[in-house]
PDBQT receptor file of N, H, CA, C and O in Angstrom, charges set to zero:
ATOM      1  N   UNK A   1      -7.995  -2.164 -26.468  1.00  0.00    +0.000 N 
ATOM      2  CA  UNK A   1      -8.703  -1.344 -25.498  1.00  0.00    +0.000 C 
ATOM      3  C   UNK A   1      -9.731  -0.495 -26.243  1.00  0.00    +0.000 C 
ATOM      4  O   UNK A   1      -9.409   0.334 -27.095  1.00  0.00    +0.000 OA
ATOM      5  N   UNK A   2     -11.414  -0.837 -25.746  1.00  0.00    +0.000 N 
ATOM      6  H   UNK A   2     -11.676  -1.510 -25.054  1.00  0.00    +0.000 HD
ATOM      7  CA  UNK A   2     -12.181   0.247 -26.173  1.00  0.00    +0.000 C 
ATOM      8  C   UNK A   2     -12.076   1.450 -26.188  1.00  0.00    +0.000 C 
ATOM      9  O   UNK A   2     -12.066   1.936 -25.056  1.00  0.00    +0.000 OA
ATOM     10  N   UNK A   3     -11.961   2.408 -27.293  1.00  0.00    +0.000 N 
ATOM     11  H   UNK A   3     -11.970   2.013 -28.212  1.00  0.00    +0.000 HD
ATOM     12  CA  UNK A   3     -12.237   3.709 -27.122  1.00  0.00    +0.000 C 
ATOM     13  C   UNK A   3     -13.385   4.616 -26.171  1.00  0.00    +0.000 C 
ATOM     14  O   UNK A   3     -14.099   3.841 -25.535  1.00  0.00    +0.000 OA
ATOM     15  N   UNK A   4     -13.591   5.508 -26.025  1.00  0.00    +0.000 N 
ATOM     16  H   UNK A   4     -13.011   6.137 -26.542  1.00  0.00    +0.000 HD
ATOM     17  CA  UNK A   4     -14.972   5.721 -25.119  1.00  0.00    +0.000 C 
ATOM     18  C   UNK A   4     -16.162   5.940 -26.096  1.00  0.00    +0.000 C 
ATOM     19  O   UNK A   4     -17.195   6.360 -25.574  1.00  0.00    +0.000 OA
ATOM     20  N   UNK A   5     -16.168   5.780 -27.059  1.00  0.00    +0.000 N 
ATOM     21  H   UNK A   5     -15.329   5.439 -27.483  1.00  0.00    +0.000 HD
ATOM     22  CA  UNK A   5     -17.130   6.126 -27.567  1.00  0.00    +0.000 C 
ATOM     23  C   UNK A   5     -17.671   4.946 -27.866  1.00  0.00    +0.000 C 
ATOM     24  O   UNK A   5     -18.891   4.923 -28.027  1.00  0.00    +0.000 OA
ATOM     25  N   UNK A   6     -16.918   3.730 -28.006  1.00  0.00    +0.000 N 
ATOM     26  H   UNK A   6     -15.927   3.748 -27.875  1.00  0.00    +0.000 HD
ATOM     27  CA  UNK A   6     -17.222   2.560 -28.121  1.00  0.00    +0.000 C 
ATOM     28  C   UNK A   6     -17.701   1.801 -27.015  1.00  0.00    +0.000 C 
ATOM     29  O   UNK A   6     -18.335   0.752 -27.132  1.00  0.00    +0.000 OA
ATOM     30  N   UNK A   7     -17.356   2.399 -25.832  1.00  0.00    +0.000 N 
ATOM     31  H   UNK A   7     -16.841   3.251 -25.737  1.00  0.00    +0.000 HD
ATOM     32  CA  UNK A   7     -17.878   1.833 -24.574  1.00  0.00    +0.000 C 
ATOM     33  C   UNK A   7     -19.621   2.025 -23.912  1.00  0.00    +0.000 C 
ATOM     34  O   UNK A   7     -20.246   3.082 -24.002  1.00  0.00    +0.000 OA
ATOM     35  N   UNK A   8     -20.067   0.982 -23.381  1.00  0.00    +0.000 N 
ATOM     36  H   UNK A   8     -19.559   0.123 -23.307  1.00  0.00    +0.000 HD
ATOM     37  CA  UNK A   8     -21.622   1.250 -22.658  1.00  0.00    +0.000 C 
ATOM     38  C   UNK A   8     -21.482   1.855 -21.328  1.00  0.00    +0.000 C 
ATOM     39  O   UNK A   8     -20.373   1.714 -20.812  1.00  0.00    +0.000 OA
ATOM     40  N   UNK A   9     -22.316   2.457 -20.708  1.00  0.00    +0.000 N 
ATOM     41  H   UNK A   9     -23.216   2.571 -21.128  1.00  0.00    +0.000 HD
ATOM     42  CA  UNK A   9     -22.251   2.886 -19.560  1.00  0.00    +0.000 C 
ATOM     43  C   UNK A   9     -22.346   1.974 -18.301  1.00  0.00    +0.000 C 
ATOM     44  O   UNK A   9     -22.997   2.121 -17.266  1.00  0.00    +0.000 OA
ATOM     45  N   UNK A  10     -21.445   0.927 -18.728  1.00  0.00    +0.000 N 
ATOM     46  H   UNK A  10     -20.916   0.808 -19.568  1.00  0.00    +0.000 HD
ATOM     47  CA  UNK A  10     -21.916  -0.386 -17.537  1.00  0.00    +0.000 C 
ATOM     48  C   UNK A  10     -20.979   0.127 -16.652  1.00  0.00    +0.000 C 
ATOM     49  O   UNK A  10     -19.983   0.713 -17.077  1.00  0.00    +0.000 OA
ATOM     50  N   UNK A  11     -21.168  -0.014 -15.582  1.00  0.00    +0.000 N 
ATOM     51  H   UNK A  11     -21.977  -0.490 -15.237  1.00  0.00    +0.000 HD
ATOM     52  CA  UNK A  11     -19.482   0.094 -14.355  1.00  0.00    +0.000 C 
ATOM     53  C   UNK A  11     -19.001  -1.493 -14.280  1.00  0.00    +0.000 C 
ATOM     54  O   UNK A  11     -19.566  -2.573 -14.451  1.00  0.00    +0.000 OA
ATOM     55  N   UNK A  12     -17.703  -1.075 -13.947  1.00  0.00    +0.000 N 
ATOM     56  H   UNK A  12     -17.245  -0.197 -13.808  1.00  0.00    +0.000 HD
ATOM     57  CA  UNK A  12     -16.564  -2.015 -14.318  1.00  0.00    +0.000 C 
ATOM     58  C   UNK A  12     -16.846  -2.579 -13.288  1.00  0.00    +0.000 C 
ATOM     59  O   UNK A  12     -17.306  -1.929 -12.349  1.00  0.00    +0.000 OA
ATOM     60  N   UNK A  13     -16.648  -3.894 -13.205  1.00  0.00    +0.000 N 
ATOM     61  H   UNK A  13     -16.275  -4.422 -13.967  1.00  0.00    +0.000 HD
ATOM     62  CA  UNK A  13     -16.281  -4.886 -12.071  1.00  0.00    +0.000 C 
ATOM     63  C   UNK A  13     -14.840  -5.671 -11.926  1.00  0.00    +0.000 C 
ATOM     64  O   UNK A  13     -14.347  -6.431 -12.759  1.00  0.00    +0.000 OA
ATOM     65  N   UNK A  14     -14.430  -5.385 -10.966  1.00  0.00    +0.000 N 
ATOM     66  H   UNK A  14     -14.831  -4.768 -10.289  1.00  0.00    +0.000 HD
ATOM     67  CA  UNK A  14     -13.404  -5.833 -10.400  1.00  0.00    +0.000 C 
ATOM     68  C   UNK A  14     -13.609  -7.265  -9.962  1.00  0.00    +0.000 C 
ATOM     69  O   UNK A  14     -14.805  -7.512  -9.809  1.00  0.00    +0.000 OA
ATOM     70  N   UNK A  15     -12.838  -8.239  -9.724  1.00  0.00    +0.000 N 
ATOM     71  H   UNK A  15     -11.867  -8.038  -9.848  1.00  0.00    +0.000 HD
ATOM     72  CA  UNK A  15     -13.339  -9.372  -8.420  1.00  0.00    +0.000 C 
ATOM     73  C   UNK A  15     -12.515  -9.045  -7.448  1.00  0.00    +0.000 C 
ATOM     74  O   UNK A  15     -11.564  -8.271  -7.551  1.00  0.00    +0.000 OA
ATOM     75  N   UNK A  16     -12.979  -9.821  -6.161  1.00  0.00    +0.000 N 
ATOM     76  H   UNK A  16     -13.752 -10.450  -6.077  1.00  0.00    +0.000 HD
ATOM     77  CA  UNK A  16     -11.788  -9.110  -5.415  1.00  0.00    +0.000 C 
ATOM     78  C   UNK A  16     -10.441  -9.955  -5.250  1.00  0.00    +0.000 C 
ATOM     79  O   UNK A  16      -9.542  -9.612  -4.482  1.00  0.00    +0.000 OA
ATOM     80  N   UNK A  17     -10.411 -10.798  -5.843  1.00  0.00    +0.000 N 
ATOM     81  H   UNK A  17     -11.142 -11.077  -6.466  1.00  0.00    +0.000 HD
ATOM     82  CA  UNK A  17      -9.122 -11.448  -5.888  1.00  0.00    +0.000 C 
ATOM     83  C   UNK A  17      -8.338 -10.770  -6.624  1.00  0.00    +0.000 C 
ATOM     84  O   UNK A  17      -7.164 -10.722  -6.258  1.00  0.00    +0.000 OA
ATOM     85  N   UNK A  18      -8.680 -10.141  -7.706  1.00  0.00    +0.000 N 
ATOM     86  H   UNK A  18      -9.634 -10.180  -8.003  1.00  0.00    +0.000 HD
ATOM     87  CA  UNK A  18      -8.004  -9.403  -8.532  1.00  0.00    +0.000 C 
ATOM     88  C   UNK A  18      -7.863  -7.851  -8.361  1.00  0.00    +0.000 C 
ATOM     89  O   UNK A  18      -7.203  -7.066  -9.041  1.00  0.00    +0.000 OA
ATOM     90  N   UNK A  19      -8.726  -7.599  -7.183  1.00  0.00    +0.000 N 
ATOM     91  H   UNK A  19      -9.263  -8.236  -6.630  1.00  0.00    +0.000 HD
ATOM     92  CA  UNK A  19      -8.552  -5.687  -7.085  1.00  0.00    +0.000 C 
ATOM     93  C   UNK A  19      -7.793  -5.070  -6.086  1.00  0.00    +0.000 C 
ATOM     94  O   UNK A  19      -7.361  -3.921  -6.001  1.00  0.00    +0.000 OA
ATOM     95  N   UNK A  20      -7.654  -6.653  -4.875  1.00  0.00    +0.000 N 
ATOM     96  H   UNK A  20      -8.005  -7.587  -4.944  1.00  0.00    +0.000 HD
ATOM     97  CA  UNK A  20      -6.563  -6.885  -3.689  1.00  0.00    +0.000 C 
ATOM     98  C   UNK A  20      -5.214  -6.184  -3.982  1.00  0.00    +0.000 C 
ATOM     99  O   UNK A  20      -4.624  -6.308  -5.055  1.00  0.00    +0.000 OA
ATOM    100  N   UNK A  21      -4.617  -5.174  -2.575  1.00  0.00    +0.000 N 
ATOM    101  H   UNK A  21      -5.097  -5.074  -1.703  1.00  0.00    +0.000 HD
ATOM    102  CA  UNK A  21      -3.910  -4.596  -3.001  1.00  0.00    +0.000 C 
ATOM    103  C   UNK A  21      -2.657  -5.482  -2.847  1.00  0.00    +0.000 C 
ATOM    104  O   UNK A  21      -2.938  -6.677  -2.750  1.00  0.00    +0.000 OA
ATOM    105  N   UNK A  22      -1.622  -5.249  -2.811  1.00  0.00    +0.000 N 
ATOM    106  H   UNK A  22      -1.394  -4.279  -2.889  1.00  0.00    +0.000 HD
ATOM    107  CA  UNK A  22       0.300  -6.105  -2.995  1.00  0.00    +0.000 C 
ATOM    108  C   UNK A  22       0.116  -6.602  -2.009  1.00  0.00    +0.000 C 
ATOM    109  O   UNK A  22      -0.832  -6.393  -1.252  1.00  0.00    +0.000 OA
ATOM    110  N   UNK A  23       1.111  -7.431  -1.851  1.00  0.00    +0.000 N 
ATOM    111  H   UNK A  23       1.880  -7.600  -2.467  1.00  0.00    +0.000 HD
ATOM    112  CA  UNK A  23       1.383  -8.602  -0.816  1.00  0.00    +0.000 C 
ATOM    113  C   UNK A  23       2.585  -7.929  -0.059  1.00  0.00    +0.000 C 
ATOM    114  O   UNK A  23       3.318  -7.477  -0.939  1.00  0.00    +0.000 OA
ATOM    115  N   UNK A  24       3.125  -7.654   1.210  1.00  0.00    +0.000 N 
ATOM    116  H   UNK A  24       2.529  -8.021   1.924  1.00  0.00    +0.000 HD
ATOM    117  CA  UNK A  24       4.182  -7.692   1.555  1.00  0.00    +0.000 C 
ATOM    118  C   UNK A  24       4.846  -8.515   1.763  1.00  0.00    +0.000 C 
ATOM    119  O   UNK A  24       4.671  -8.905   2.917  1.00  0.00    +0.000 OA
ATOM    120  N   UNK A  25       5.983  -9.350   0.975  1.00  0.00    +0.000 N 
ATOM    121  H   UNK A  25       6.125  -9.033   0.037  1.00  0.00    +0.000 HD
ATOM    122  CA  UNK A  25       6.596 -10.003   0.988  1.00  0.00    +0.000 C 
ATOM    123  C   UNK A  25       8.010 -10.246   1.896  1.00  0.00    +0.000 C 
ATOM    124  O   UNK A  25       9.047 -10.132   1.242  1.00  0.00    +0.000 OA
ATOM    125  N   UNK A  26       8.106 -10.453   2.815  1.00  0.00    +0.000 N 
ATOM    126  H   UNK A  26       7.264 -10.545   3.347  1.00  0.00    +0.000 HD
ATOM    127  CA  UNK A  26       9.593 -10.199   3.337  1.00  0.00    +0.000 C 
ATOM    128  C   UNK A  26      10.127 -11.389   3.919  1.00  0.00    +0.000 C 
ATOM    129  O   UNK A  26       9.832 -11.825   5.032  1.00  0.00    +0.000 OA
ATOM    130  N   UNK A  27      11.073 -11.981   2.958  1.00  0.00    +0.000 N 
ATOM    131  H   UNK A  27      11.312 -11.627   2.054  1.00  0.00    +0.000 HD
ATOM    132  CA  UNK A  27      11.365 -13.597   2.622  1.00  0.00    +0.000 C 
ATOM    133  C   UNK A  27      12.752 -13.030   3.001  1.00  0.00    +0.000 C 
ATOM    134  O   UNK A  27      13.347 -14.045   3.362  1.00  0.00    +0.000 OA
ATOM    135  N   UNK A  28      13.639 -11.959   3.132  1.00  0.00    +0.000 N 
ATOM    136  H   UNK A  28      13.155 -11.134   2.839  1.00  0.00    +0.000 HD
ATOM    137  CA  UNK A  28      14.939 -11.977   3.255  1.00  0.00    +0.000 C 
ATOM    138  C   UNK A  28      15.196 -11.171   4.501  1.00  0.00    +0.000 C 
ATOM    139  O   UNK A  28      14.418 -10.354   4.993  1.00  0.00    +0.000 OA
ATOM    140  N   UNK A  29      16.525 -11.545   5.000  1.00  0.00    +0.000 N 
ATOM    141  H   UNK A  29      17.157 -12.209   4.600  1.00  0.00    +0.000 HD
ATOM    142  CA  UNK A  29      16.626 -10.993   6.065  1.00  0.00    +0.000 C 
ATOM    143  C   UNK A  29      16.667  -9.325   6.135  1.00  0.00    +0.000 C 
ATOM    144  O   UNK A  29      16.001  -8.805   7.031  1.00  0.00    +0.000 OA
ATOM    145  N   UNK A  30      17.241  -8.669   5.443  1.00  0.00    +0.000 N 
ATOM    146  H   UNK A  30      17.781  -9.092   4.715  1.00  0.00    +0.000 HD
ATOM    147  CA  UNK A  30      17.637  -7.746   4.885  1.00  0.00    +0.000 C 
ATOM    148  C   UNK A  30      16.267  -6.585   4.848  1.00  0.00    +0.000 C 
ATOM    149  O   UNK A  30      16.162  -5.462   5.339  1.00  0.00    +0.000 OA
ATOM    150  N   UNK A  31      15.377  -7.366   4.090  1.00  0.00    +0.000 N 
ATOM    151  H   UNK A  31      15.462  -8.279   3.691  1.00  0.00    +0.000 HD
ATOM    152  CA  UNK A  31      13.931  -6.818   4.212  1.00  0.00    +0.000 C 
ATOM    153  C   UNK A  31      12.584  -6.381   4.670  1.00  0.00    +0.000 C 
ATOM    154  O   UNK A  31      11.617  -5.681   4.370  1.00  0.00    +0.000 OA
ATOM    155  N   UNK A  32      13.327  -7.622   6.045  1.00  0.00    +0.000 N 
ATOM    156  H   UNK A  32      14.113  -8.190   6.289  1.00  0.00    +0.000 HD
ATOM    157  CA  UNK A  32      12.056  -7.716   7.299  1.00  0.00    +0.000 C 
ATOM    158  C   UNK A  32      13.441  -6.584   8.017  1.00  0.00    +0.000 C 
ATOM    159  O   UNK A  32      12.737  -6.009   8.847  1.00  0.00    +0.000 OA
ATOM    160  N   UNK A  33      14.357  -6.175   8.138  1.00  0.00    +0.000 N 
ATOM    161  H   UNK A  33      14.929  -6.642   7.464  1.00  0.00    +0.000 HD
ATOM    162  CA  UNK A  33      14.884  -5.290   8.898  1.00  0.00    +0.000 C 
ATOM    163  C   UNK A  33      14.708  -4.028   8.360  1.00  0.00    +0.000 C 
ATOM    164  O   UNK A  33      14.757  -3.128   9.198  1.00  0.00    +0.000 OA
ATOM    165  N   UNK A  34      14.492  -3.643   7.058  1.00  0.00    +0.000 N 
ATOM    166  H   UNK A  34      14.452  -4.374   6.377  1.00  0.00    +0.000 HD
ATOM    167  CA  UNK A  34      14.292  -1.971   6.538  1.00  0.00    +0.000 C 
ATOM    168  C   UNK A  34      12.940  -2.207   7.099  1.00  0.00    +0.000 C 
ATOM    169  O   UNK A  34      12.639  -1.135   7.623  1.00  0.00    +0.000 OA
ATOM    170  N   UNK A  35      12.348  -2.720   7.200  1.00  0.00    +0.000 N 
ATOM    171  H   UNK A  35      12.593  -3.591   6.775  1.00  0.00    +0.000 HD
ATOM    172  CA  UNK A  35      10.669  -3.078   7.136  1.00  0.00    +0.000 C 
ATOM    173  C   UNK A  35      10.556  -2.415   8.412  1.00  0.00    +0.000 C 
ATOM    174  O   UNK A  35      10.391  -1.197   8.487  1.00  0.00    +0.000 OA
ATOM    175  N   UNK A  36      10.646  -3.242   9.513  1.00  0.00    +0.000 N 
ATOM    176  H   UNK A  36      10.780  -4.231   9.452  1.00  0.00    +0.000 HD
ATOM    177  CA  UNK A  36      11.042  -2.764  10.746  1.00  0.00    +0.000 C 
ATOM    178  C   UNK A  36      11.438  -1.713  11.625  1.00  0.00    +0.000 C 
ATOM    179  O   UNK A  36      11.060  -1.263  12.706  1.00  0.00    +0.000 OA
ATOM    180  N   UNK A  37      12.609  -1.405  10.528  1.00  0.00    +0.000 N 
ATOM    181  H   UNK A  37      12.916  -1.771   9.649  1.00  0.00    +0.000 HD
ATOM    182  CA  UNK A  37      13.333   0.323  11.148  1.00  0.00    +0.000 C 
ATOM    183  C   UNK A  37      12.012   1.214  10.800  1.00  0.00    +0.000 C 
ATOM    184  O   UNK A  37      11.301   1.827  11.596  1.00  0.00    +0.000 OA
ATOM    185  N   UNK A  38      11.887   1.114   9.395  1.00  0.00    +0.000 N 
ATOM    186  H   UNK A  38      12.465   0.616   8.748  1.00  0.00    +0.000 HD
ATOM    187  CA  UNK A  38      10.992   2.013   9.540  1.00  0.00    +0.000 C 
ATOM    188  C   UNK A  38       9.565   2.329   9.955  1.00  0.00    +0.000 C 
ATOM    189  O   UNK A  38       9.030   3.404   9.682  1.00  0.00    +0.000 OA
ATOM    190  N   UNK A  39       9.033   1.453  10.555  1.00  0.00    +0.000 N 
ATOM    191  H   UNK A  39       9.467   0.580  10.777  1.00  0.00    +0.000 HD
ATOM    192  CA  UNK A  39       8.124   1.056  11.328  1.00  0.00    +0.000 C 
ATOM    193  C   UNK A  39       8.746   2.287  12.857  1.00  0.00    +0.000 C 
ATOM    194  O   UNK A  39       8.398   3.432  13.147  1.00  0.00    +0.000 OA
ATOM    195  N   UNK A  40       9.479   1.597  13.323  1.00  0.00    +0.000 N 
ATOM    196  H   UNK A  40       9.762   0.667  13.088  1.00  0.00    +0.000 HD
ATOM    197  CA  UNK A  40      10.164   1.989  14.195  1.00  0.00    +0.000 C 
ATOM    198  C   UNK A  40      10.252   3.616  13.843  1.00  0.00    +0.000 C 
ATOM    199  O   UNK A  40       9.941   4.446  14.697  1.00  0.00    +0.000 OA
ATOM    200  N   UNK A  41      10.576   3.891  12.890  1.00  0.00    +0.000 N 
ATOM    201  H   UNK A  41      10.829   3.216  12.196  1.00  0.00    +0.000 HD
ATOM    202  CA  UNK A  41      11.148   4.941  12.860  1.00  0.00    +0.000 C 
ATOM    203  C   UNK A  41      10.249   6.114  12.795  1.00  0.00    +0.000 C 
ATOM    204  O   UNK A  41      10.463   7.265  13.174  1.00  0.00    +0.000 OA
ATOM    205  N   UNK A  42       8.745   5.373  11.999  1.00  0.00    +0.000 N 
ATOM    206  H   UNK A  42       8.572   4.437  11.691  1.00  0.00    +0.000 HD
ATOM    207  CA  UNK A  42       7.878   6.181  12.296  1.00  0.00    +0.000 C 
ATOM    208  C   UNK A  42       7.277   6.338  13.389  1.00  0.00    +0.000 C 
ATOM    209  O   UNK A  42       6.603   7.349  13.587  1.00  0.00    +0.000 OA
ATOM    210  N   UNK A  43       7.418   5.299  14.367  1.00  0.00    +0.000 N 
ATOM    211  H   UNK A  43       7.966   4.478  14.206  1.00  0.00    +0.000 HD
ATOM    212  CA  UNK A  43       6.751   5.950  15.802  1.00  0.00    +0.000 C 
ATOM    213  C   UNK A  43       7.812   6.778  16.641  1.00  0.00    +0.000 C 
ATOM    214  O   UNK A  43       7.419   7.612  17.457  1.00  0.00    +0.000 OA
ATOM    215  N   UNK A  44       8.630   6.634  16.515  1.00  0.00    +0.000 N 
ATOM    216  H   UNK A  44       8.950   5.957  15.852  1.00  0.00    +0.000 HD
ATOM    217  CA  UNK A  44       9.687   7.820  17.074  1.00  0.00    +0.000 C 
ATOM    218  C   UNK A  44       9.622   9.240  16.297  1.00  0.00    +0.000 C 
ATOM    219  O   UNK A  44      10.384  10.078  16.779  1.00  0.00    +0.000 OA
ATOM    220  N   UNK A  45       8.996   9.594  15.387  1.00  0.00    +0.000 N 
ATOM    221  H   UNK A  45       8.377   8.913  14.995  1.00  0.00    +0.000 HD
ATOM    222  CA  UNK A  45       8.934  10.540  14.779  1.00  0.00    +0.000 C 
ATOM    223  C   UNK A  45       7.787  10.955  15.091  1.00  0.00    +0.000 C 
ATOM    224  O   UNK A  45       7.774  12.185  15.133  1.00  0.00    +0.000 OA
ATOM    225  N   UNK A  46       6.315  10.250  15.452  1.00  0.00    +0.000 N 
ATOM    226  H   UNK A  46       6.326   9.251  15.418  1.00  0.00    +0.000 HD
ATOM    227  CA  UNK A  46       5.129  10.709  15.406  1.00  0.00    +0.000 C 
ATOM    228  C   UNK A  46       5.259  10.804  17.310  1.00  0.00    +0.000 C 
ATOM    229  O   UNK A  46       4.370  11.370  17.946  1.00  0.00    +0.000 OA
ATOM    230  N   UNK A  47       6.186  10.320  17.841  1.00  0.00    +0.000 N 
ATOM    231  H   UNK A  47       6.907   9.859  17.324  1.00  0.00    +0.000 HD
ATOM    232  CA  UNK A  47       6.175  10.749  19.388  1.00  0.00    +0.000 C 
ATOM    233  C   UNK A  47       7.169  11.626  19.718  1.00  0.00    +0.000 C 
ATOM    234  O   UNK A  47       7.224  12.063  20.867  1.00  0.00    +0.000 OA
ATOM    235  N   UNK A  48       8.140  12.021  18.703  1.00  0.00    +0.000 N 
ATOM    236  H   UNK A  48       8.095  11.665  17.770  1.00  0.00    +0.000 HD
ATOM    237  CA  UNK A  48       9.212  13.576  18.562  1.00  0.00    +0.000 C 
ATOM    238  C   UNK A  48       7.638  14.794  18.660  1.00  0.00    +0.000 C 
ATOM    239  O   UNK A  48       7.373  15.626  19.528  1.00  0.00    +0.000 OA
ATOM    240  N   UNK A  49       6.983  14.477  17.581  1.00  0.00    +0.000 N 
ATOM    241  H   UNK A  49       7.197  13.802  16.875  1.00  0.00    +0.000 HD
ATOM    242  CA  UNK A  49       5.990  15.372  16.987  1.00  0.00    +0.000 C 
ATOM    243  C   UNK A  49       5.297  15.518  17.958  1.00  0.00    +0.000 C 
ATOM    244  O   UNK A  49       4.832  16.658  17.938  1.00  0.00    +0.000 OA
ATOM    245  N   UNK A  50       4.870  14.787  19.084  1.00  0.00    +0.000 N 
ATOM    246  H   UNK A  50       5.247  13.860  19.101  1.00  0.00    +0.000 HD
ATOM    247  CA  UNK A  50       3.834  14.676  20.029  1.00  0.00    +0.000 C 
ATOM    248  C   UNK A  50       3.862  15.321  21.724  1.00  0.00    +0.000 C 
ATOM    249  O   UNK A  50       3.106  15.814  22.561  1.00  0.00    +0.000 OA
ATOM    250  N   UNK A  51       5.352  14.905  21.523  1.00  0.00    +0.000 N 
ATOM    251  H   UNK A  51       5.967  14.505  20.843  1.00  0.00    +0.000 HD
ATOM    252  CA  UNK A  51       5.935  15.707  22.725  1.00  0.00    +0.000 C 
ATOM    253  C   UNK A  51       5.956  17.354  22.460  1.00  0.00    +0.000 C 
ATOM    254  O   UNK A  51       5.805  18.178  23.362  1.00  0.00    +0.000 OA
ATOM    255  N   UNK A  52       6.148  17.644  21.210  1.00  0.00    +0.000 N 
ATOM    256  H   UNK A  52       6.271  16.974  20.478  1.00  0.00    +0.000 HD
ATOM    257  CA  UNK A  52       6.965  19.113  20.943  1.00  0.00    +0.000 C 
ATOM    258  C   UNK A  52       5.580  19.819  20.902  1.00  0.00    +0.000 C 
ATOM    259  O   UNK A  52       5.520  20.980  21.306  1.00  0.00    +0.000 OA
ATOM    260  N   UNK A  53       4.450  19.187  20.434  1.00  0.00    +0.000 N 
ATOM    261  H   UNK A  53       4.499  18.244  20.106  1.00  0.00    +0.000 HD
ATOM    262  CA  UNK A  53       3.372  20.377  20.314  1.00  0.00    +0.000 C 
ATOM    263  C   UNK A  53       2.456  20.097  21.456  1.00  0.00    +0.000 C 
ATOM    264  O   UNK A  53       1.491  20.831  21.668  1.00  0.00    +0.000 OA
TER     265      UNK A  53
């Protein structure tokens, strides 16, 4: 890894295949259900919040 003093003032390029953020993967059963609840769980919380104010 270049030091900075060793570096030019070019800006970095990314591609975008490579700057793409994570994949959600949910291959198990187990995973598409936390996935879910909390999905769930945040709209019951943002409509707790919605009613009260």
């Amino acid at each position: 890894m270049p030091i900075p003093e060793d570096r030019n003032d070019e800006p970095i390029h990314h591609d975008a295949d490579k700057a793409r953020g994570a994949e959600i993967i949910l291959t198990k059963r187990r995973n598409r259900t936390i996935f879910i609840a909390g999905l769930v769980g945040f709209v019951l919380l943002a409509l707790t919040f919605g009613m009260a104010g």
